[in-house]
C-alpha positions as CSV (number, residue, x, y, z in Angstrom):
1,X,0.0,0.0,0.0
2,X,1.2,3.8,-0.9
3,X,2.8,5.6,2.1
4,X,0.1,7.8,2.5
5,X,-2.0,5.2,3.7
6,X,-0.1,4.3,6.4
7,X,-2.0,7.0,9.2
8,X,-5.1,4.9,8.1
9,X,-3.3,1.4,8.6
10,X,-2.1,2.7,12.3
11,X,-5.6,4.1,12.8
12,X,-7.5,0.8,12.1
13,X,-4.8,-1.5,14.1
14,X,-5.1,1.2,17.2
15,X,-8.8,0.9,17.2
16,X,-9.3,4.4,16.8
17,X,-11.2,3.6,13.4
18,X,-12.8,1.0,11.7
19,X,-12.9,0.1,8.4
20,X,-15.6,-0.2,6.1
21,X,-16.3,-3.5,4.8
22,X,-15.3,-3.3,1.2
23,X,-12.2,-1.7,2.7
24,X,-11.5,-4.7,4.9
25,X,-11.7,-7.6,2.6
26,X,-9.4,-5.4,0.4
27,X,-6.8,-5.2,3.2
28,X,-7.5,-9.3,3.7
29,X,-6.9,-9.9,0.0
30,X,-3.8,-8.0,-0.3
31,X,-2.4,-10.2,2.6
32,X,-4.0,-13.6,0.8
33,X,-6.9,-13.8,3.2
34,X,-11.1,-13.8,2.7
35,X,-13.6,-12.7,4.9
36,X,-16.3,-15.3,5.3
37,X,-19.4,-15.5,7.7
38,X,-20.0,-17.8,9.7
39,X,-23.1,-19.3,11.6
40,X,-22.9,-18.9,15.2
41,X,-23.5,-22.0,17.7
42,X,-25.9,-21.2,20.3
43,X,-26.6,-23.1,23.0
44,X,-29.5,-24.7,24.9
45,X,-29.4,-25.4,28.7
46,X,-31.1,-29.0,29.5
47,X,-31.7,-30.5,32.9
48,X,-30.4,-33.9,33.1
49,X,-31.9,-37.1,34.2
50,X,-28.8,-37.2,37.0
51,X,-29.6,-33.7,37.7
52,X,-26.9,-32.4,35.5
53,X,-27.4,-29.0,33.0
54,X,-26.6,-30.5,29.9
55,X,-25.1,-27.7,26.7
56,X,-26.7,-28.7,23.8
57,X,-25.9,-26.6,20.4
58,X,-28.4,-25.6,17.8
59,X,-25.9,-26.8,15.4
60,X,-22.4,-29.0,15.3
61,X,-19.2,-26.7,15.9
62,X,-17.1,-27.3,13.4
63,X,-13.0,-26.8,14.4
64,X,-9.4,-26.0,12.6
65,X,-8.1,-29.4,11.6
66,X,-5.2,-28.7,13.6
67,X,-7.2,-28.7,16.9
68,X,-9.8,-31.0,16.1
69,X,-6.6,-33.6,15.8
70,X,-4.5,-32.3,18.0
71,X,-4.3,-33.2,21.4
72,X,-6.2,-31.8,24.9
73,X,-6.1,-32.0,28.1
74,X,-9.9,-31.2,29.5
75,X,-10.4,-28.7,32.7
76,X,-11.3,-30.8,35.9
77,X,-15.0,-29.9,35.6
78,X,-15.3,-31.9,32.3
79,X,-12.9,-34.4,33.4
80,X,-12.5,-34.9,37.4
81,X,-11.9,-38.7,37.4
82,X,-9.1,-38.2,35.2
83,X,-7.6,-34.6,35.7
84,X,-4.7,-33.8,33.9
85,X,-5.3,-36.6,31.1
86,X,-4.0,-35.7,27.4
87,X,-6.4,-37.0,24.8
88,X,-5.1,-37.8,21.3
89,X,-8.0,-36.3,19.0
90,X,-6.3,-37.7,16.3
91,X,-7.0,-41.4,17.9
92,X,-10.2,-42.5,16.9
93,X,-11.0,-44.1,20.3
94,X,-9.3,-41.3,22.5
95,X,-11.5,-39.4,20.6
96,X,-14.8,-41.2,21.3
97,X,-13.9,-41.0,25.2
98,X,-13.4,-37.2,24.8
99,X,-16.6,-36.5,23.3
100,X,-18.6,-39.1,25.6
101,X,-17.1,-36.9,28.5
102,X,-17.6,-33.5,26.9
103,X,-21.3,-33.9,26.1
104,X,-21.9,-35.3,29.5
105,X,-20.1,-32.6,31.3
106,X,-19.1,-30.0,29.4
107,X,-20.0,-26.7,29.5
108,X,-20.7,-24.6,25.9
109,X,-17.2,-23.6,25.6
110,X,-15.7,-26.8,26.4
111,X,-17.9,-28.4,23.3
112,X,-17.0,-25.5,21.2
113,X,-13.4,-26.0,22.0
114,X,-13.3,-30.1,21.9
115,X,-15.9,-30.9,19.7
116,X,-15.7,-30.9,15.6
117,X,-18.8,-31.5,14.2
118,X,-18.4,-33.9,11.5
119,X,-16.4,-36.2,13.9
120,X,-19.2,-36.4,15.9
121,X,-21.6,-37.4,13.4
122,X,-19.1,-40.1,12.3
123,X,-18.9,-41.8,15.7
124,X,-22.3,-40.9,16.8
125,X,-23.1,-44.7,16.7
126,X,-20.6,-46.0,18.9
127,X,-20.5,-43.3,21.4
128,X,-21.3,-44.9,24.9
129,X,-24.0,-42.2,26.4
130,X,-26.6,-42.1,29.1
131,X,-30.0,-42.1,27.5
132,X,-31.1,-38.1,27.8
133,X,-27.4,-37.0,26.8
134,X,-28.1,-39.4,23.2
135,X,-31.9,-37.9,23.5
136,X,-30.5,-34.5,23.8
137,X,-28.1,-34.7,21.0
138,X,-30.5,-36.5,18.4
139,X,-31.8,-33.5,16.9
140,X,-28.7,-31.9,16.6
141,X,-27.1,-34.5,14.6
142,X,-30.2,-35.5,12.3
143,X,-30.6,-32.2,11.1
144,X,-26.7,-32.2,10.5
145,X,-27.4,-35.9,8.5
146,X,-30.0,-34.0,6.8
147,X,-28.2,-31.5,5.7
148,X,-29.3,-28.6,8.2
149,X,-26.5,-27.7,10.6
C-alpha cells in the first residue's frame, strides 16, 4: 500500500477507526486472506436425568483441523476422574472418550473447543452415552445428517 495510507493502517490496528467493509476484505486480500461469515452455535441449557445441566448446540461446531486432531487435556470440571489426562484427538477411540465426556459434562465452551462436528456425526453410533445425553443430541445431529446444521 502507498505511504500515505499508512496514518489509516495505524488508525485501524489502534482501534481508533474501523474500516468499512469493502475496505476490509481489500486489506484481507492483499495479505492472501477472505472474509467469510459464519453461523454462530448457540446453545440450549437441559436439565439432566442425573440432575446435571446439559449444553446442547443448535448446530455442530465445526473446528481447525489442527485442533480438532490435535491433542487436549480437558479442565477438571469436564474431566475430574481423570484430571490432567491428554487425549489424542487424532485417535479415533481417544477421541470417542473425549466426546462421551464433553457432552456429559461439558459446558458450551468446552464443546466448542473439543468438539468438531463432523467427527461427531461419524462416531455418533458408537458413542457410549446415558440415554437423555443421546436424547439431547439426536436432533442436533439429524438435522446435521439432513443436511441442516
Amino acid at each position: 500500500m502507498p505511504v500515505r495510507r499508512r496514518p489509516t493502517l495505524s488508525a485501524y490496528e489502534h482501534g481508533r477507526t474501523s474500516p468499512t467493509l469493502d475496505t476490509a476484505q481489500r486489506v484481507l486480500a492483499a495479505t492472501g486472506h477472505g472474509l467469510a461469515a459464519v453461523q454462530v452455535v448457540t446453545f440450549t441449557e437441559l436439565a439432566s436425568r442425573r440432575g446435571r445441566v446439559l449444553a446442547v448446540p443448535d448446530r455442530l461446531p465445526r473446528l481447525p483441523v489442527s485442533r480438532a486432531m490435535g491433542t487436549i487435556t480437558l479442565p477438571v470440571h469436564v474431566s475430574w476422574s481423570e484430571p490432567g489426562r491428554v487425549s489424542h484427538l487424532a485417535d479415533r477411540g481417544e477421541r470417542a472418550r473425549v466426546y462421551e465426556v464433553v457432552l456429559r459434562e461439558g459446558r458450551p465452551a468446552d464443546i466448542l473447543a473439543s468438539v468438531d462436528g463432523a467427527f461427531l456425526v461419524d462416531l455418533w453410533d458408537e458413542l457410549v452415552l446415558p440415554q437423555d445425553v443421546r436424547e439431547a443430541w439426536a436432533p442436533v445431529i439429524s438435522a446435521a445428517l439432513d443436511g441442516g446444521a
